[in-house]
C-alpha positions in Angstrom: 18.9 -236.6 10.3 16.9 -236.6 13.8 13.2 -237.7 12.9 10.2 -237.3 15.3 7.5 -239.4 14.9 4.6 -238.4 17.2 1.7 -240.8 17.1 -1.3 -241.7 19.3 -0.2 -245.5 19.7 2.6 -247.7 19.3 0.8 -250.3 17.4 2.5 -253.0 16.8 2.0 -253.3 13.2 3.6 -250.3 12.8 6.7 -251.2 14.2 8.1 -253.1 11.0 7.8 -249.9 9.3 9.3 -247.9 11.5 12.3 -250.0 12.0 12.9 -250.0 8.6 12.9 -246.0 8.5 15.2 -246.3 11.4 18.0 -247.8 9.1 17.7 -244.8 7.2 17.5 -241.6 10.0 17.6 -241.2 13.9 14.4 -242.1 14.9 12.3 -241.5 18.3 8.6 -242.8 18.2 6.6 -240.9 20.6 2.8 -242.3 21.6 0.1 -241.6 24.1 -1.9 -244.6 24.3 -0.8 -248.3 25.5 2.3 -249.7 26.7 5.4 -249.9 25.8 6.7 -252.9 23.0 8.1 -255.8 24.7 10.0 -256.1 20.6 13.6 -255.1 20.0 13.4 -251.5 18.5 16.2 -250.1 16.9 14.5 -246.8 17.4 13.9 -244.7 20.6 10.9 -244.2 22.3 8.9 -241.6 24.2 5.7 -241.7 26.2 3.9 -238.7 26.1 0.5 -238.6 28.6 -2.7 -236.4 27.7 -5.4 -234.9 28.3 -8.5 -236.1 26.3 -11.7 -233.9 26.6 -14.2 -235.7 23.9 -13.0 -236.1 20.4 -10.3 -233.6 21.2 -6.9 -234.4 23.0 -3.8 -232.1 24.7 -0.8 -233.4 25.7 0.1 -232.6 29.0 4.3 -232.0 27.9 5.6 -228.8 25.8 5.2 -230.4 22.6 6.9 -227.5 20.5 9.9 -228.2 23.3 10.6 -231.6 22.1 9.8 -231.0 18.9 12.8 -228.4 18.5 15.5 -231.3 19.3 14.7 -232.7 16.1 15.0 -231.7 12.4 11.6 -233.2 11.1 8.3 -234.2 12.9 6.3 -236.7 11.2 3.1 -235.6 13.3 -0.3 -238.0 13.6 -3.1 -235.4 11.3 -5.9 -236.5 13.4 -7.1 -232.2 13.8 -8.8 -233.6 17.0 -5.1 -234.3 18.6 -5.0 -230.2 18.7 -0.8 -230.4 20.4 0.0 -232.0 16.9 -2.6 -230.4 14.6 -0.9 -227.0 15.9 2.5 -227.9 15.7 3.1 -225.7 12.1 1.7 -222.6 13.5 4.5 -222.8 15.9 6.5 -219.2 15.7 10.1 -220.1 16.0 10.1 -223.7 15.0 13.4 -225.4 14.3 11.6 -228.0 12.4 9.7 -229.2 9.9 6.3 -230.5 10.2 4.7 -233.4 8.4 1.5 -234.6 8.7 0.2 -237.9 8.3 -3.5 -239.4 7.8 -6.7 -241.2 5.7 -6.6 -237.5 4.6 -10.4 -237.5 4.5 -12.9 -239.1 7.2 -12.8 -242.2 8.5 -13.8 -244.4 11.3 -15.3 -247.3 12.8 -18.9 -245.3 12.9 -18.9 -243.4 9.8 -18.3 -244.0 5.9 -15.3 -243.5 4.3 -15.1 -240.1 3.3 -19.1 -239.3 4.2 -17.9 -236.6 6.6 -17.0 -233.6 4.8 -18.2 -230.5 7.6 -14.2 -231.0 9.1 -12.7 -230.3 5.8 -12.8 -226.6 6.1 -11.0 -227.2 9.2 -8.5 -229.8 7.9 -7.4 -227.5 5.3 -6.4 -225.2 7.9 -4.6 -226.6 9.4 -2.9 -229.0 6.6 -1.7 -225.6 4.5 0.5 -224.7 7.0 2.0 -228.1 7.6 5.6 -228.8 4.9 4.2 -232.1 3.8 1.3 -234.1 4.1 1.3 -238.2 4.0 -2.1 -240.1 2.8 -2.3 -243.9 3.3 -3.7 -244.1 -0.2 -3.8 -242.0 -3.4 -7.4 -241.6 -3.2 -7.2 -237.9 -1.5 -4.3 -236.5 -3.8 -7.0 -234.9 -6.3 -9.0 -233.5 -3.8 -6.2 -231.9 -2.3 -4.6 -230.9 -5.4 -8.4 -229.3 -6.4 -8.8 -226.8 -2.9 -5.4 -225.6 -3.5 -2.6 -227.7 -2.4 0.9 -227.8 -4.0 1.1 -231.4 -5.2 4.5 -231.4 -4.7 4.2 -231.7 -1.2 1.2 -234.4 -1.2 2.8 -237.9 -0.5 1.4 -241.2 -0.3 2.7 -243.8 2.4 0.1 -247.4 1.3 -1.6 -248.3 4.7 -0.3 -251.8 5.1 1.0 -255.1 7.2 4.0 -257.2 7.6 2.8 -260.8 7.0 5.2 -263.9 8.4 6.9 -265.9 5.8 4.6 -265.0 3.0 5.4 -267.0 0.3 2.5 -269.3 -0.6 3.2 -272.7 0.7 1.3 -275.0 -1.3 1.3 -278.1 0.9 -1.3 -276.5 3.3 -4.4 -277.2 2.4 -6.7 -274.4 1.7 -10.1 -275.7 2.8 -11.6 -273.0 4.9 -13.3 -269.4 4.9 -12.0 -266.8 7.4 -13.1 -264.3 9.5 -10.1 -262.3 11.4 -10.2 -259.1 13.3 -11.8 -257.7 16.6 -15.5 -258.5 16.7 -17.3 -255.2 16.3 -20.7 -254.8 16.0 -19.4 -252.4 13.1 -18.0 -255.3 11.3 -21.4 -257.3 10.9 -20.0 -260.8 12.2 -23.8 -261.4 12.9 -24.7 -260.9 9.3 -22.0 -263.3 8.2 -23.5 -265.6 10.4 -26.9 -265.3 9.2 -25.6 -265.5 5.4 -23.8 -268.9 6.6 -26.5 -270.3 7.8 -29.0 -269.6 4.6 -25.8 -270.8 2.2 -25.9 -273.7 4.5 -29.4 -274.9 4.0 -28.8 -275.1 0.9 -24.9 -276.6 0.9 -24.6 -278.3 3.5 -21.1 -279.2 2.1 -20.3 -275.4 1.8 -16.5 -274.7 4.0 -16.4 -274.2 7.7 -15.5 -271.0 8.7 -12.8 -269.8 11.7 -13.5 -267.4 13.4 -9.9 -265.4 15.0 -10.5 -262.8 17.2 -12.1 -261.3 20.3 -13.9 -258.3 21.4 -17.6 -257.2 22.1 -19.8 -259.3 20.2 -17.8 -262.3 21.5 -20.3 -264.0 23.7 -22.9 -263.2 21.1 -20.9 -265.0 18.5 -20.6 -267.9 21.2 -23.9 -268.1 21.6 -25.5 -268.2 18.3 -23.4 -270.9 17.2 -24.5 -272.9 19.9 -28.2 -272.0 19.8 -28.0 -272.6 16.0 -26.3 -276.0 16.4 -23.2 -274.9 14.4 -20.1 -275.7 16.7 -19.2 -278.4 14.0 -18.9 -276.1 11.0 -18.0 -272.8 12.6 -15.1 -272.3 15.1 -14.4 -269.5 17.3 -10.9 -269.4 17.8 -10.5 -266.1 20.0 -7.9 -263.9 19.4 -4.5 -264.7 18.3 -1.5 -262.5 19.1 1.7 -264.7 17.8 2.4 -263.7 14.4 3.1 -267.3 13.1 0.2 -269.4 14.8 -2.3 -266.5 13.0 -0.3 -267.3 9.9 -2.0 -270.6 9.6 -5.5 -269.9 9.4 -4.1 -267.5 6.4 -2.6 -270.0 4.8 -5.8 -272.5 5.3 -8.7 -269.9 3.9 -9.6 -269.9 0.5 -11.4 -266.5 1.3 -11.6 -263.5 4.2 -15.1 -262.0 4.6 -15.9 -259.4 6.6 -19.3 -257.4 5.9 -19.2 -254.4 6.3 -15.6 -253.3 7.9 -12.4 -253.4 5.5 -9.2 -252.2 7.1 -5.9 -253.7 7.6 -7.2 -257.3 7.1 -7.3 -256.8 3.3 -3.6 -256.2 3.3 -2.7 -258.9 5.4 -5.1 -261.3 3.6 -3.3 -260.3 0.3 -0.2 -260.9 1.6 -1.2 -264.2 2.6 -2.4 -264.8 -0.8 -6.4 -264.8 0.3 -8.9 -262.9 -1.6 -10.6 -260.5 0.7 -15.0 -259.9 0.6 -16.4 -256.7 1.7 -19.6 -254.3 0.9 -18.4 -252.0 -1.5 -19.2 -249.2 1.0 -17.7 -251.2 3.5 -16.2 -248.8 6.4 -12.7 -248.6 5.4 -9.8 -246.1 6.1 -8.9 -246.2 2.5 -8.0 -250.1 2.4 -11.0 -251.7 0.9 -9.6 -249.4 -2.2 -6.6 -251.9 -3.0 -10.1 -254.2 -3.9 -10.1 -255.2 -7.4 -13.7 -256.4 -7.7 -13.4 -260.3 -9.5 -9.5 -259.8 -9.4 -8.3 -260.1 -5.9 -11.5 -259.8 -4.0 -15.2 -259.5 -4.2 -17.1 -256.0 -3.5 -20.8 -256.4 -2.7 -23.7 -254.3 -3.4 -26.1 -256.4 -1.4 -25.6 -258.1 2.3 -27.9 -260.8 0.8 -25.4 -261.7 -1.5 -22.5 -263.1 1.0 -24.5 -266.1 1.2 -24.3 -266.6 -3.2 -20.7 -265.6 -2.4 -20.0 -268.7 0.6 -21.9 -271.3 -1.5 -19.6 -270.2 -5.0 -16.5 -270.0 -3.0 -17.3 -274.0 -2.0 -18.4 -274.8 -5.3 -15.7 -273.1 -7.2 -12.7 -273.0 -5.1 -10.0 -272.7 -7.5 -11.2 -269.7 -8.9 -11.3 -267.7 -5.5 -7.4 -269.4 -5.2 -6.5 -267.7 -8.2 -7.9 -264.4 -7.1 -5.7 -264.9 -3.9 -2.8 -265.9 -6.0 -3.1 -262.1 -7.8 -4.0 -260.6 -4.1 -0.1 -261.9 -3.5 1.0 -260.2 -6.0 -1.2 -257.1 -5.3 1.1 -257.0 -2.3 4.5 -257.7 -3.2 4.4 -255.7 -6.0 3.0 -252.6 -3.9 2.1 -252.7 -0.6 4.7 -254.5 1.1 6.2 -252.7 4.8 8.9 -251.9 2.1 6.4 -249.7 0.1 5.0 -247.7 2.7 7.9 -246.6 4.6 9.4 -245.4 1.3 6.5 -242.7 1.2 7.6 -241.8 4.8 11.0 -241.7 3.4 9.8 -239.7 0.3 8.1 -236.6 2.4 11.1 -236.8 4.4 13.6 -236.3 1.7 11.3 -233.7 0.5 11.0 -231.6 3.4 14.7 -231.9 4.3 16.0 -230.9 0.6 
């Protein structure tokens, strides 16, 4: 079974799952953004260069010609990537067509689901497509309600490989975490701000690491300096190697970020760490796996992280308990395992 998987980047954190759907078919992974993995695939790979003209993007190759070598096409559902979007209106097509999204909007500047004037347009194109593949269950009714044949709905959990994830309980946990690119978006400021007010009032409350890099770097720099806070907050920068990020994992009895909750609440759970996050937090269907008091904490109010920082240093075992049931969250269901057996799934299907 030849398998086309056409994608906008080769993300790394992808690449477990794909390998692992590699033991099963022939796969190629094609992409259009980035550079090629320095990791030992046992999958092929194809670079394919566009055209982008705003939200909306062409590939510069015949598509529909590559797409014919292969007997299923797992296709990124972004409708703004119109080469892909297309690909099941093809006349003549050899092969089936999958495609494979948050199913609803979602993106750094918008809240999940909020957007609903592409819908009409989605729909279009999704009817014509053999299979469609959600990172969540959240979309199934919706789809099921405008008319879609549930049967071909399929549900591939948006999730991260973690390194050695069993809990190691001779590492101290001791410390709240921030992880991820620093993003206006994901109000790093605001987490300040709260940590600062929690502080005046704890001054014994945990020190917070800071891992990552990106535009509000120098900003984050600077306000722990001006605020005289370089002894309680620590700006680590961004960590590529797997195992050294591991460790600051392993240390936090918490993850907070605002008012952003993607793939950082997988790989928190599977670290066993308890993940805090607006309850409307921007999200592409991730902050869902949240169970408010059971594996994480959903606020209403950003004037509540600070409550949340001083109870976290006041209470610790109760937030190492919640990240004891985040592990199992994700062993029991959202493990690289899990989510390539939903590609798997609408593969099976669209090949029987």
């Amino acid at each position: 079974m030849k398998v086309l998987i056409l994608y906008n980047q080769l993300f790394h954190y992808r690449i477990p799952i794909f390998k692992i759907i590699a033991e099963k078919v022939e796969l190629t992974v094609a992409y259009s953004i980035g550079v090629e993995s320095k990791n030992d695939l046992n999958f092929n790979t194809h670079f394919l260069p566009i055209y982008k003209f705003g939200r909306f993007v062409i590939h510069k190759n015949n598509i529909h010609k590559l797409c014919n070598n292969f007997n299923i096409v797992i296709a990124y559902g972004d409708i703004g990537w119109l080469s892909l979007s297309t690909l099941a209106f093809r006349k003549k097509r050899r092969y089936k067509v999958i495609l494979w999204s948050p199913g609803v909007s979602a993106s750094y500047n918008k809240k999940f689901d909020t957007v609903t004037k592409w819908d009409t347009v989605r729909d279009f194109f999704y009817k014509r497509a053999d299979a469609l593949i959600f990172y969540t269950d959240y979309p199934i009714n919706k789809y099921k309600n405008r008319g879609f044949d549930s049967e071909k709905l399929f549900v591939a959990i948006n999730t991260v490989e973690v390194y050695n994830n069993k809990l190691n309980n001779k590492i101290k946990k001791d410390s709240l975490l921030f992880i991820g690119s620093l993003y206006s978006q994901k109000g790093i400021l605001t987490l300040l701000e709260n940590y600062k007010s929690a502080f005046e009032i704890n001054h014994d409350i945990l020190p917070l690491n800071i891992v990552g890099g990106g535009t509000e770097l120098e900003k984050v720099k600077t306000w722990i300096i001006e605020n005289d806070f370089s002894k309680k907050i620590f700006l680590v920068g961004p960590i590529y190697d797997i195992e050294e990020k591991s460790l600051y994992f392993k240390k936090a009895v918490a993850c907070i970020s605002p008012t952003q909750a993607g793939l950082s609440v997988l790989e928190s759970f599977g670290y066993g760490v308890p993940f805090i996050t607006m309850n409307d937090s921007i999200t592409g269907g991730e902050r869902l796996n949240i169970l408010d008091g059971f594996n994480g904490i959903l606020l209403n109010k950003l004037s509540e992280i600070k409550k949340v920082i001083i109870d976290i240093s006041n209470d610790r075992d109760k937030y190492i308990k919640m990240g004891e049931n985040a592990k199992n969250y994700y062993n029991n269901r959202t493990k690289p395992v899990d989510m390539a057996k939903g590609l798997l799934d609408a593969i099976e299907f669209v090949k029987d």
